[in-house]
KOLKOL-453299 format. One line per 10 residues: for each residue y negated, x negated, z negated of C-alpha. Coordinates in pm, whole numbers, plus 50000, padded with zeros to 5 digits. Layout:
BEGIN
Y,X,Z; ...
This chain:
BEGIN
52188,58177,42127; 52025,58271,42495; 51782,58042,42625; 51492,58091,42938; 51561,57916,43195; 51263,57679,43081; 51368,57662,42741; 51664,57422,42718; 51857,57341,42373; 51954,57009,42258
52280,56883,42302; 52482,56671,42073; 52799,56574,42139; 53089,56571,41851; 53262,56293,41818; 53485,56175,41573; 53621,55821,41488; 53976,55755,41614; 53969,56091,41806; 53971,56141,42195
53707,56170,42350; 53675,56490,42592; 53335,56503,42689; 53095,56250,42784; 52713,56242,42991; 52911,56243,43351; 53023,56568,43314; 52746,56740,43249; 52564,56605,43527; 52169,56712,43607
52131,56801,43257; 51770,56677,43279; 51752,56579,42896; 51879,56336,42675; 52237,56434,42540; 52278,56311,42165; 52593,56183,42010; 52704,56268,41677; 53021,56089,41533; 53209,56210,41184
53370,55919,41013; 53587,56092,40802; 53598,56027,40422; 53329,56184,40234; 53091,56207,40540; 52989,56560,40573; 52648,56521,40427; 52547,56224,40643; 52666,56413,40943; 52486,56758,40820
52174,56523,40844; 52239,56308,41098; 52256,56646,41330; 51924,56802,41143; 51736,56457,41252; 51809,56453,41562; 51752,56830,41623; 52023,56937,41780; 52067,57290,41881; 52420,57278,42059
52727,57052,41931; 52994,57040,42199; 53319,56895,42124; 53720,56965,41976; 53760,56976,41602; 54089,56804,41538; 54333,57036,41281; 54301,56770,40983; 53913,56810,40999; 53898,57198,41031
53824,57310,40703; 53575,57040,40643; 53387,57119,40988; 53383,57533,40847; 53199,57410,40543; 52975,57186,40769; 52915,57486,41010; 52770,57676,40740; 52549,57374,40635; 52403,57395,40979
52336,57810,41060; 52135,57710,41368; 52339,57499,41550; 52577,57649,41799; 52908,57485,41755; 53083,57448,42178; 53383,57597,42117; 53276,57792,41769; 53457,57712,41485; 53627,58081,41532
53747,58001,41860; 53928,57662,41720; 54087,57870,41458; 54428,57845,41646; 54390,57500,41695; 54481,57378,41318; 54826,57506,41327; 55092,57719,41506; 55083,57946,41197; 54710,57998,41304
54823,58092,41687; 55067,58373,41551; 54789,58523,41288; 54562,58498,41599; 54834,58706,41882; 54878,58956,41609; 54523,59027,41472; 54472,59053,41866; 54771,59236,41977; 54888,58952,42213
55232,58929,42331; 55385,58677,42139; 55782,58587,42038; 55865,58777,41672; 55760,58513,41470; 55838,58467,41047; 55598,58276,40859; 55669,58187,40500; 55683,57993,40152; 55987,58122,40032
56268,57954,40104; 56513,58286,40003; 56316,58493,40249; 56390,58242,40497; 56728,58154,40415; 56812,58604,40444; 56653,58569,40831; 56860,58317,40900; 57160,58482,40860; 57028,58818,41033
56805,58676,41294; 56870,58692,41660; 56963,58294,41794; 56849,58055,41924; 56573,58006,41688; 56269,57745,41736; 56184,57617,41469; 55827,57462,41450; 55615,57186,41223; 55301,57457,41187
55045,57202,41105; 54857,57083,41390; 54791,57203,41765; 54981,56883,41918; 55405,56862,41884; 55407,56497,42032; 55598,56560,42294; 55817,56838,42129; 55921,56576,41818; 55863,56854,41572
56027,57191,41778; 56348,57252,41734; 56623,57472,41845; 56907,57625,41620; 57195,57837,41735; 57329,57936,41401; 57277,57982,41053; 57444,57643,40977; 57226,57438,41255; 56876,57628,41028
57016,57565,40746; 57090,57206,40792; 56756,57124,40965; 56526,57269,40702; 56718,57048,40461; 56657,56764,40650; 56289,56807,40762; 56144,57013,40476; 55900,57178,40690; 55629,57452,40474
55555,57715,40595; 55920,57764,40752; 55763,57819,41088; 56085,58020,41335; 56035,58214,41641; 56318,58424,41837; 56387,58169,42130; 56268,58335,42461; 56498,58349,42744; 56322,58155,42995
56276,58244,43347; 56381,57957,43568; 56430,57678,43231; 56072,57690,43275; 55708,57773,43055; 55362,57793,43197; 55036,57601,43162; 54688,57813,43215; 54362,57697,43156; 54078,57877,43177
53714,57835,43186; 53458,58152,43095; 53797,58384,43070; 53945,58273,43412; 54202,58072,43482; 54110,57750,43679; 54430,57560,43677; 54807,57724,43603; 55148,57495,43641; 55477,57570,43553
55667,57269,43320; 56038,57265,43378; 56271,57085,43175; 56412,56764,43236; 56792,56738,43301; 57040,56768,42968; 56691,56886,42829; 56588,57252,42642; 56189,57177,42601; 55969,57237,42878
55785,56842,42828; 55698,56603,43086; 55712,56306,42859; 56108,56434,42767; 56187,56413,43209; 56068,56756,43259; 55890,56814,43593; 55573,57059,43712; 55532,57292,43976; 55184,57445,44091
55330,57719,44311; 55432,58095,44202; 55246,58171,43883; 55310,58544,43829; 54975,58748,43816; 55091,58890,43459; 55094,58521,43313; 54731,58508,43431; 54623,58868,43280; 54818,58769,42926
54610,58403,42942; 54266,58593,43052; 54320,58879,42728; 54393,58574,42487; 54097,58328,42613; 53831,58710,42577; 54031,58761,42208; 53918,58407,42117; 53553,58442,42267; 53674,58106,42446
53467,57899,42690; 53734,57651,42737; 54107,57770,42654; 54445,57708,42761; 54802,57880,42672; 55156,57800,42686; 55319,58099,42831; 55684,58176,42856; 55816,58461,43033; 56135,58589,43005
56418,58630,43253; 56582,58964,43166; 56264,59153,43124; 55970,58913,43352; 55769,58993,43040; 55531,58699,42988; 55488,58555,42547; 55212,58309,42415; 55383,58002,42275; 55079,57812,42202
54727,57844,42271; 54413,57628,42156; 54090,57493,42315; 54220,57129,42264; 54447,57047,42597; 54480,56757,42839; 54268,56807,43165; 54174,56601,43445; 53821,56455,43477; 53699,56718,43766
53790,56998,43550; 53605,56860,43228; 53306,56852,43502; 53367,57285,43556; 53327,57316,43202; 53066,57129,43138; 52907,57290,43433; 52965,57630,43318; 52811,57526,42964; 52564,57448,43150
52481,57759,43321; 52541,57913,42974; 52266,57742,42778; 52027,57738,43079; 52031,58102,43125; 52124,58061,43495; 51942,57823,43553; 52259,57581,43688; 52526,57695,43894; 52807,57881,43778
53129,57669,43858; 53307,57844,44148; 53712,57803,44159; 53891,58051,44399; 54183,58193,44204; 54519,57931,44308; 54318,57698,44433; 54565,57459,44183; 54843,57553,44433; 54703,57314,44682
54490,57082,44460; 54868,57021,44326; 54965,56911,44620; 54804,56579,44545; 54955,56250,44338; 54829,56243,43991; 54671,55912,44111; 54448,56134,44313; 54405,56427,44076; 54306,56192,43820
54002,56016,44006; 53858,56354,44110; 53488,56402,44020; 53217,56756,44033; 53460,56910,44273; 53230,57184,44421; 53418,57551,44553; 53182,57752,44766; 53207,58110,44785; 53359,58230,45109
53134,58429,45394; 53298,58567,45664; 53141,58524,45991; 52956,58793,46114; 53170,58911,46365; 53440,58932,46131; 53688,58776,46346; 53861,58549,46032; 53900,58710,45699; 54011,58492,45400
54226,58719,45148; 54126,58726,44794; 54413,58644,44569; 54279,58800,44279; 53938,58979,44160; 53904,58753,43801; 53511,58638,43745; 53413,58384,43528; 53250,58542,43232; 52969,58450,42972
53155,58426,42643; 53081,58656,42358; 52954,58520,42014; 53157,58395,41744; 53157,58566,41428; 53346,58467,41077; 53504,58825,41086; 53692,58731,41460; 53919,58487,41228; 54203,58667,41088
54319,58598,40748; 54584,58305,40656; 54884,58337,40456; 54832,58168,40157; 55069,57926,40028; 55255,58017,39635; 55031,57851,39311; 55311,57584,39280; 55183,57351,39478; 55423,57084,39371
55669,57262,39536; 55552,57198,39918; 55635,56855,40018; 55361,56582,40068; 55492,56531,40434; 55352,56910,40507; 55032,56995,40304; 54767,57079,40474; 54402,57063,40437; 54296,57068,40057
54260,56766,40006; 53953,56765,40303; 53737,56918,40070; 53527,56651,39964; 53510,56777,39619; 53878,56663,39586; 53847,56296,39735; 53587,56036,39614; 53550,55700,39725; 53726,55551,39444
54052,55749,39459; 54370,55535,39487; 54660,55730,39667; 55023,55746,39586; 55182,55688,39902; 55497,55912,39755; 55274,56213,39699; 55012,56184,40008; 54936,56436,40284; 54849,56413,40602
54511,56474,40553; 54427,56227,40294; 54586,55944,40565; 54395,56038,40811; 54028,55976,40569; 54161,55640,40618; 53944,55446,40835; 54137,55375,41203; 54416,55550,41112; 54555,55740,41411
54717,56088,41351; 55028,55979,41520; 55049,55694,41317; 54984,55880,41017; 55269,56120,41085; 55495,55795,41151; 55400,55733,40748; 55479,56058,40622; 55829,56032,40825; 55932,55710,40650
55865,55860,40277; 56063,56147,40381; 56314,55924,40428; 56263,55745,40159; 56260,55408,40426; 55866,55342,40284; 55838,55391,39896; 55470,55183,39883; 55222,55138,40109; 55260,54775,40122
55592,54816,40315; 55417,54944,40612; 55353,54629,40798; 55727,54642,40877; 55763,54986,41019; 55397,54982,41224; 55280,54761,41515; 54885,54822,41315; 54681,54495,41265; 54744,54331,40945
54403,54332,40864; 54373,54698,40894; 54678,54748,40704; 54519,54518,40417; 54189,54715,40417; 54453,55045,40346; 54622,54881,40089; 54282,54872,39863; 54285,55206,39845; 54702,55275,39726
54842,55246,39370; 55028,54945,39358
């Protein structure tokens, strides 16, 4: 949707209950009209939402879909043809699962590690015993692995074996473990197709995965260029305004391999500000400034405490000039533009691999986003905490994904057999907890 540069859209920010919040009206400072919010409450609230957005004519909603609303917010998309959805509902394809990410790298022909996605547990159990080791073994649902709870490494048949006992995980979800450069991975995040921020994420000591919140520690400095080309071809392949990929590259061969990639990442507060400036300058037609960020500028914004970084507001990058006599020249480390992002369209999405008909067969603790269809959940269903899914938790008003996942764990382990057990395993208020319990099978 182009716009004059007198002709502004609306814009409505998405919100949902319970869900971070990544945008507010201080990053998208100057806008010179009012910003609407528009908050989903889960729970049978699509058609309130549909018209909550219609009355307040909204042209532009900006915002993350979380992966246990996805599906509902495809069906809502289509309820509202007009509205430009900031990222599109294409673009947040890869952030419902990790299944999604690998569908995505090889619709798009990005460099990913040989991945094998599937329902049946024979075809899994034969790669097993051929495969190359170590494996990682993933949880596919979701974009966030809470600090690397649900990826796993095996180094042998008995090690998959025994974990996929134990955890239960559908789709079996295993990638060939890259051998990687310096114990470390690689953060980029881009804005418009360029990367705006890039850190490496070592591990911590006695530690395999590259997380902060397991001791790892980050670096800013030495980000090969080919990271940043394999980051800038996935962000264009997802028509991305806002992106950001987990990259690993490996140490025989320096050849870099998405791990993860999704519009939904942690950022500081001055680089929510470049994004919302470049929407901005998007839906104005020019008419505000392009964000400028010289390429490795993170190298010595990095340099900074996190105390620092974090209180950062509408950092502003001027172009360099050289003086006319040419007597100081500043060298360009690299010659990659911020781009206007292409539109969306249904057919960018590539096709999912369906799970098998017996449905009774994939384990509550795993099942994925069926139940979202409203069609399938009324306000007088009673769940069976034995049989529910992640998704149906989280309709449950103030329940937190995390805490939702801490359910499904217990019933896996048969430590929670009814709901009313749950005071005992969650710090969540009792009257919260009492308001659930209306809505479980005794």
């Amino acid at each position: 949707m182009k716009q004059t540069k007198q002709q502004l859209p609306k814009i409505g920010f998405l919100y949902l209950d319970y869900v971070l919040r990544f945008f507010d009206e201080s990053n998208f400072r100057g806008w010179p009209d009012k910003i609407e919010r528009v908050t989903y409450h889960w729970k049978n609230d699509k058609a309130r939402f549909i018209n909550e957005v219609k009355r307040k004519k909204i042209d532009v909603l900006v915002g993350n879909i979380p992966a246990t609303a996805y599906e509902t917010f495809k069906e809502i998309a289509q309820a509202l043809p007009n509205v430009r959805f900031i990222p599109s509902i294409e673009t947040q394809f890869a952030n419902k699962s990790k299944e999604n990410v690998t569908l995505f790298c090889e619709k798009y022909d990005i460099q990913a590690p040989k991945t094998l996605i599937t329902y049946d547990d024979a075809v899994a159990d034969e790669h097993f015993k051929t495969c190359h080791y170590p494996q990682i073994v993933k949880r596919s649902y979701g974009a966030s692995n809470y600090g690397g709870y649900f990826v796993h490494k095996v180094d042998d048949y008995k090690e998959a074996t025994e974990l996929l006992a134990e955890k239960k995980y559908k789709p079996v979800y295993t990638q060939d473990g890259v051998p990687l450069k310096d114990s470390g991975d690689i953060r980029v995040m881009l804005i418009g197709h360029k990367p705006i921020c890039a850190f490496w994420r070592y591990s911590g000591e006695g530690e395999w995965i590259t997380n902060t919140s397991q001791g790892g520690s980050m670096s800013y400095e030495n980000v090969p260029m080919n990271v940043l080309e394999l980051a800038v071809k996935a962000s264009k392949a997802a028509k991305a305004e806002y992106w950001a990929c987990d990259i690993a590259i490996d140490e025989n061969t320096d050849e870099p391999y998405i791990l993860e990639c999704a519009t939904a990442f942690a950022a500081f507060p001055y680089v929510r500000d470049w994004i919302a400036q470049y929407i901005m300058w998007d839906l104005s037609g020019g008419k505000f400034r392009l964000p400028h960020v010289p390429l490795y500028s993170w190298e010595e914004l990095g340099k900074m405490d996190p105390s620092v970084l974090r209180t950062l507001r509408h950092l502003y990058f001027a172009k360099y000039e050289p003086s006319v006599d040419g007597a100081y020249w500043l060298e360009d480390k690299g010659n990659i533009d911020m781009e206007l992002t292409e539109e969306s369209r249904p057919s960018d999405v590539p096709p999912r691999i369906e799970p098998p008909l017996s449905e009774d067969k994939i384990p509550a603790v795993v099942k994925e986003d069926e139940s979202q269809n409203n069609s399938t959940i009324s306000e007088d269903t009673l769940f069976d905490v034995t049989t529910i899914s992640l998704t149906e938790l989280m309709t449950l008003q103030g329940m937190e994904e995390e805490v939702a996942v801490n359910v499904l764990e217990l019933v896996a382990t048969q430590k929670l057999t009814s709901f009313a057990e749950v005071a005992a395993h969650l710090s969540t208020s009792p009257e919260r907890i009492e308001q659930w319990l209306t809505l479980f099978e005794k």
